[in-house]
C-alpha positions in Angstrom: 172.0 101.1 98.7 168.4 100.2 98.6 167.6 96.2 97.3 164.9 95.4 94.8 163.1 94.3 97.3 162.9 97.4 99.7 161.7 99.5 96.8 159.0 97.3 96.2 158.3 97.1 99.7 157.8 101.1 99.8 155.8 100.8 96.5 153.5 98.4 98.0 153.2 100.7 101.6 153.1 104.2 99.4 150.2 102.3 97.5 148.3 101.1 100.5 148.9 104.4 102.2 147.6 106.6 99.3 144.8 103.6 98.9 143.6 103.8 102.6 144.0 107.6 102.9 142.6 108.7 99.9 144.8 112.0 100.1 143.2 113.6 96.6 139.9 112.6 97.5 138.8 110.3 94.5 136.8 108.0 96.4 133.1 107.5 95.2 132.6 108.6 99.4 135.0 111.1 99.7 132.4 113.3 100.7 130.7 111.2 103.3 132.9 110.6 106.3 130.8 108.1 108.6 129.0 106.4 105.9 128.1 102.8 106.3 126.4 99.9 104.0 123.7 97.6 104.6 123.0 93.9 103.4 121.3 94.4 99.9 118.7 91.1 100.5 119.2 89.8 96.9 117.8 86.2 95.1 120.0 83.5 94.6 122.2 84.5 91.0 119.8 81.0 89.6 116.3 82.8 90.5 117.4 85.7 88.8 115.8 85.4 85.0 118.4 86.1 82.2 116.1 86.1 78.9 117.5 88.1 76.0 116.3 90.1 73.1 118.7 87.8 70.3 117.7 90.4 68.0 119.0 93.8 70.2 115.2 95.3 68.4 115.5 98.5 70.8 118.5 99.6 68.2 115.8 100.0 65.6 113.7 102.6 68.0 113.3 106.0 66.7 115.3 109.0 68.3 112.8 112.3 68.9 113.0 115.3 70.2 117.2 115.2 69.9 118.7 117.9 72.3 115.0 119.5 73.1 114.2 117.3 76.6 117.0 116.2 78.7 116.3 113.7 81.1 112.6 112.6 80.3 112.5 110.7 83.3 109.0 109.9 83.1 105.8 110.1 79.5 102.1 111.0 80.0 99.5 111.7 77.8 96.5 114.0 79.0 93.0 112.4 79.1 92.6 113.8 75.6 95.3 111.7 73.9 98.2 115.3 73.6 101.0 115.4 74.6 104.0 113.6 75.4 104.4 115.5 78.2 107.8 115.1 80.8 109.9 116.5 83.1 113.1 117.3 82.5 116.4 117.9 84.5 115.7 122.2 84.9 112.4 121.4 87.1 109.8 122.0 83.5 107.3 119.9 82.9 107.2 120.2 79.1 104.1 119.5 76.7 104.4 118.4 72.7 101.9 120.2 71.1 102.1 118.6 67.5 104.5 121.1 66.4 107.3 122.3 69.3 107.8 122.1 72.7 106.1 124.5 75.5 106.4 125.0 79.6 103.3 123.1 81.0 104.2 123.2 84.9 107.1 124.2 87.3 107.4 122.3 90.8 109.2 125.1 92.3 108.7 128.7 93.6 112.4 129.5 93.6 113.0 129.2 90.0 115.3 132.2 88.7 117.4 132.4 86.0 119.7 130.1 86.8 116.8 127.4 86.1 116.9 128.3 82.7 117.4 125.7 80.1 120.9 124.8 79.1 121.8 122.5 76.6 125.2 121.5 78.9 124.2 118.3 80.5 125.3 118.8 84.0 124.4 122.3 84.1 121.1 121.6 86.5 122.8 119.0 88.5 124.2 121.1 91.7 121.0 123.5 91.5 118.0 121.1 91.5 117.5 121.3 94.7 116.4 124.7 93.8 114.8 124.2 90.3 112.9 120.9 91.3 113.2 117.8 89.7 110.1 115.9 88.5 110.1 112.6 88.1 106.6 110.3 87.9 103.8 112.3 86.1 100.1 110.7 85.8 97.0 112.6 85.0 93.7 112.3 87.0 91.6 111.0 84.2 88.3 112.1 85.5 89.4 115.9 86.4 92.7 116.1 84.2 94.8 117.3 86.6 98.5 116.2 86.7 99.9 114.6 89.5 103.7 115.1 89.7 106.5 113.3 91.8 109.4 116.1 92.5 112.3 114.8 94.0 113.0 117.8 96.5 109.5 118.8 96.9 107.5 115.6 97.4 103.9 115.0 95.9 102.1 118.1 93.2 99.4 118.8 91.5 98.5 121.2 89.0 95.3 121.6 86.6 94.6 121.3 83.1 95.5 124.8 82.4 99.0 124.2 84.1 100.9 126.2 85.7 102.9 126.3 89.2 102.1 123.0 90.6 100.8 122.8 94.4 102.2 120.7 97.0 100.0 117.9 98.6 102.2 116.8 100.7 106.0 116.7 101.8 106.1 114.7 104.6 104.3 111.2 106.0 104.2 110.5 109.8 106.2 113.4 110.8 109.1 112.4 108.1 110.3 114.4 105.1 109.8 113.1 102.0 113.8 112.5 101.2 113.3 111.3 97.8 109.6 111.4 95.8 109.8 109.4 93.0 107.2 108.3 91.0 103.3 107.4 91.7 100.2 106.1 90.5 96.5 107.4 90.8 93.5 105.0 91.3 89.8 106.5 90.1 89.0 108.1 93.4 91.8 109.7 93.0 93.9 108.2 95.5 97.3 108.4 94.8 99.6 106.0 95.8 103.6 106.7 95.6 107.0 106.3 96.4 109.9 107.8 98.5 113.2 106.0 97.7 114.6 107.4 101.0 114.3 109.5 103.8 117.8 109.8 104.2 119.1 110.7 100.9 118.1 112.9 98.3 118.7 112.7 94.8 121.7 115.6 94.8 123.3 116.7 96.9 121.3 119.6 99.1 122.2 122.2 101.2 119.3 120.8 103.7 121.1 120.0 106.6 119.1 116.5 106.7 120.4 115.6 103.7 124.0 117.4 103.6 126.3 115.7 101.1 123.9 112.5 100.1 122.7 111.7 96.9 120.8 108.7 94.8 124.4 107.3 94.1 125.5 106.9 97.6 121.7 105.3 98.6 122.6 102.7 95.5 126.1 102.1 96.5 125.2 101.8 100.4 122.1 100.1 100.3 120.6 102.0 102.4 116.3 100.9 103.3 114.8 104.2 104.5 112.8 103.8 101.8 108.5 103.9 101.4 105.5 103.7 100.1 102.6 105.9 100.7 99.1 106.5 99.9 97.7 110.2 99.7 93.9 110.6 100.6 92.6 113.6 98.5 89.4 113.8 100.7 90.9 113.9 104.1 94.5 115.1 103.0 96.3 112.6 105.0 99.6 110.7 103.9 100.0 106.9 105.5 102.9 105.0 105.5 101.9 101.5 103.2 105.3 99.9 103.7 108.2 101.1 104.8 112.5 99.7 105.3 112.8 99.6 101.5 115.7 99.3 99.5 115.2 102.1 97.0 111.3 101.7 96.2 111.2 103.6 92.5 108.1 102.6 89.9 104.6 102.0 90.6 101.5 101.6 88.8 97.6 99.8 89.8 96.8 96.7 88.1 94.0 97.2 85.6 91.1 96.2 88.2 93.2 98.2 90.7 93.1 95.3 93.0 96.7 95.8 94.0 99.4 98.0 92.6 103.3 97.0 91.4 106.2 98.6 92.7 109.8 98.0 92.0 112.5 97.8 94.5 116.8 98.0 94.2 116.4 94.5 95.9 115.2 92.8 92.6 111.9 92.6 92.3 108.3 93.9 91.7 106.5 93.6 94.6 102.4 93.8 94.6 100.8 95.1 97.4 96.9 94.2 98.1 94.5 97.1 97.4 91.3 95.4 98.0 89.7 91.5 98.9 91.3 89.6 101.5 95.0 90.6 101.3 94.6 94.0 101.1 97.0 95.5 103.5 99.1 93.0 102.4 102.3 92.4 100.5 104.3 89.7 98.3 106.6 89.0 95.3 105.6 89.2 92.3 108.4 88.7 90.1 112.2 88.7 90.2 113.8 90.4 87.8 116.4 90.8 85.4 118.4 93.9 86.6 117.2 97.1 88.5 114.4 98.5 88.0 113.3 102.2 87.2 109.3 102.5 86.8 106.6 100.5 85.8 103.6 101.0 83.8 100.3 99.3 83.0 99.1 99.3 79.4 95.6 98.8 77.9 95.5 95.0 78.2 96.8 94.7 81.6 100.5 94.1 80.9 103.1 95.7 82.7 106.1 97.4 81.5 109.2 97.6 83.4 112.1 99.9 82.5 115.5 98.5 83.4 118.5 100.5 84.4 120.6 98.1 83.9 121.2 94.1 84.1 121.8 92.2 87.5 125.8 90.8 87.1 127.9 88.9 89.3 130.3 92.0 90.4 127.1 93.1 92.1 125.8 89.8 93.5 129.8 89.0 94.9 129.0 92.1 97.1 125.4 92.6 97.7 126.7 89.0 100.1 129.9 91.0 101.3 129.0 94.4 103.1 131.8 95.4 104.7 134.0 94.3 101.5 131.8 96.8 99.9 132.3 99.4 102.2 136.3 98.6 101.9 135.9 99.1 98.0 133.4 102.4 98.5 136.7 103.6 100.1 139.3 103.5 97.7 140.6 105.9 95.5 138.4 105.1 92.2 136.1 108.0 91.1 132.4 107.9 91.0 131.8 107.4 87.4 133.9 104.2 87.8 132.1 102.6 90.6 129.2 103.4 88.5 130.1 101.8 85.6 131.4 98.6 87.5 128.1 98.1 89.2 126.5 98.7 85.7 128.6 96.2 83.7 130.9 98.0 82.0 128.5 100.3 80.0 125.3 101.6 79.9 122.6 99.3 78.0 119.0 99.6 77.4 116.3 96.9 78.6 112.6 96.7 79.0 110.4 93.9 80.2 106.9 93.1 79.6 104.8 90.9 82.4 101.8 89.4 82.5 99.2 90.0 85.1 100.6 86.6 86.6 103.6 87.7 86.9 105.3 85.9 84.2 107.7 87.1 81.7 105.8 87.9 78.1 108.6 90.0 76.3 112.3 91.5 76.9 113.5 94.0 74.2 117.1 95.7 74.8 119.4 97.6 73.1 122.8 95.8 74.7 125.3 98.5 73.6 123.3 100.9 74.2 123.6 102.3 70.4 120.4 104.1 70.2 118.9 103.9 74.0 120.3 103.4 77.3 119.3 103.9 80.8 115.8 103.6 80.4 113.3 105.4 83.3 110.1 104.3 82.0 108.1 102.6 79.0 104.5 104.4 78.3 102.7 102.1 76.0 100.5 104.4 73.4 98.6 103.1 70.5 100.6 100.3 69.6 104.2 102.0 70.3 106.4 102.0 73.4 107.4 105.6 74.0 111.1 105.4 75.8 112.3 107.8 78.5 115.4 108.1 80.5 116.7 110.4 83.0 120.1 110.5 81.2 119.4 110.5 77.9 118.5 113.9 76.1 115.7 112.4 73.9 112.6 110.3 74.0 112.7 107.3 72.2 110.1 105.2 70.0 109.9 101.8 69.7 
């Protein structure tokens, strides 16, 4: 006859078995035999700031656009004040005309039917590698010309008229872009941007240089392939700024465009020297709340920082504790789960306002997340914050 204690004994081993085995495959890594995770270089939990809206204002912003963009990951408005224009999750870049929405620009030459817009929200997810995914958009102010950041294929432009964009350039130094993100153009029309990695891509592709990887597994890992790059439109050449980032995302010039902002998974908005005697060179300029999506500079010289979410002690126990983390990455809990662990619990929205110094001016958030969540990037146009968010299927106003 088995004892009490020998069937709990087999519990316990069946448990551990199915735990370190993963049988069904439900781990957020399942896919990625040979995976590994890096230390994620984080501030001390009392540098990090921890200011709060008390009065949740984002839950006031207005919804637009309900069900007509999904995942405005990035706003612009042309130099003649029209639009918004975004891109959204079928490879379009839409424009607003005043009355309805229209195709502007497409990043890809593959598109087919299977691009087509669908109001399903995962519908684009295993094709965008085909489709395109664009992310930063910024128009040339002097020529009009819109700059785009696809995820698959690197750095675009296309004209006023619109149109299929044309690729600039996919690679720096030899190395595929992995993962364009966003970028920001100074008035010679240098462009300066990002690649979160040259290791993974934002879905899953069936590249064989990035087979099986996507932006979940670079945020879970840790991984610092990541860069930034300038693009010279005279000579055509891409140079590598900076490079061994943790998942470099936003970036925008300061007003003079002495230096430019980006934002990193590591916490913080870096500046890196355009011109005077530390160009070339690069240094903190703020800690910050949670993780960062883009940034944006408005009319007075402010800077807007989208938050993805807040900075919580679940991920500061194991940003110190890699192989713990790798350990975790391993059992049986689903992606979505992990996610919303490393998120707090649920998705929330947050922006942040800083001063050319650095210094925190304003925080607005929506904390349940009640009218916006997720939030990519803030574009600051007459007097109103325009909201966008790769997951949500609307723009917001604030």
């Amino acid at each position: 006859m088995v004892t009490p204690a020998v069937f709990l004994a087999g519990i316990v081993l069946a448990a551990a078995l199915y735990c370190g085995l993963d049988p069904l495959g439900r781990s957020p890594m399942a896919n990625f035999p040979g995976f590994e995770t890096y230390p994620y270089e984080l501030p001390p939990w009392s540098e990090v700031p921890h200011v709060r809206d008390e009065g949740d204002r984002l839950r006031g912003a207005e919804v637009r656009f309900l069900n007509q963009v999904k995942g405005p990951e990035s706003i612009a408005f042309d130099p003649q004040g029209r639009g918004p224009y975004t891109g959204v999750d079928d490879g379009r870049v839409v424009f607003w005309n005043g009355e309805s929405w229209s195709d502007f620009a497409y990043t890809s030459l593959n598109r087919t039917e299977i691009c087509s817009p669908d109001p399903n929200p995962f519908s684009h997810i295993k094709i965008e590698h085909i489709c395109g995914r664009p992310l930063g958009l910024r128009f040339d102010k002097k020529t009009g010309d819109l700059y785009i950041a696809d995820a698959y294929f690197g750095l675009l432009k296309v004209g006023p008229q619109g149109g299929i964009a044309a690729t600039l350039t996919a690679e720096a130094e030899g190395v595929p872009l992995g993962f364009t993100n966003d970028l920001a153009i100074d008035d010679e029309g240098t462009v300066y941007f990002t690649d979160s990695s040259a290791y993974y891509q934002r879905r899953k592709s069936p590249n064989h240089m990035f087979v099986s990887r996507n932006f979940l597994q670079l945020i879970f890992t840790g991984e610092s392939s990541g860069r930034l790059l300038k693009y010279n439109p005279t000579t055509k050449v891409t140079t590598v700024l900076l490079r061994d980032l943790q998942f470099p995302n936003g970036v925008t010039l300061s007003k003079d465009e002495s230096f430019l902002l980006f934002s990193e998974a590591r916490l913080r908005l870096t500046k890196y020297w355009l011109k005077g005697e530390k160009a070339g060179t690069s240094e903190v300029f703020a800690i910050l709340p949670g993780y960062a999506d883009n940034v944006r500079t408005n009319e007075n010289g402010d800077f807007w920082v989208a938050i993805h979410c807040h900075h919580n002690k679940y991920i500061d126990f194991l940003s110190k504790h890699r192989y713990l983390r790798k350990l975790l990455l391993k059992l049986p809990i689903s992606i979505k789960y992990t996610y919303l662990l490393l998120i707090g619990g649920k998705l929330h929205g947050v922006v942040v306002k800083y001063s050319p110094n650095g210094e925190i001016i304003e925080t607005l958030e929506d904390r349940e997340g009640k009218t916006v969540k997720a939030i990519s990037e803030v574009e600051e146009k007459d007097g109103k914050l325009w909201l966008g968010s790769v997951l949500m299927p609307f723009i917001a106003v604030y």
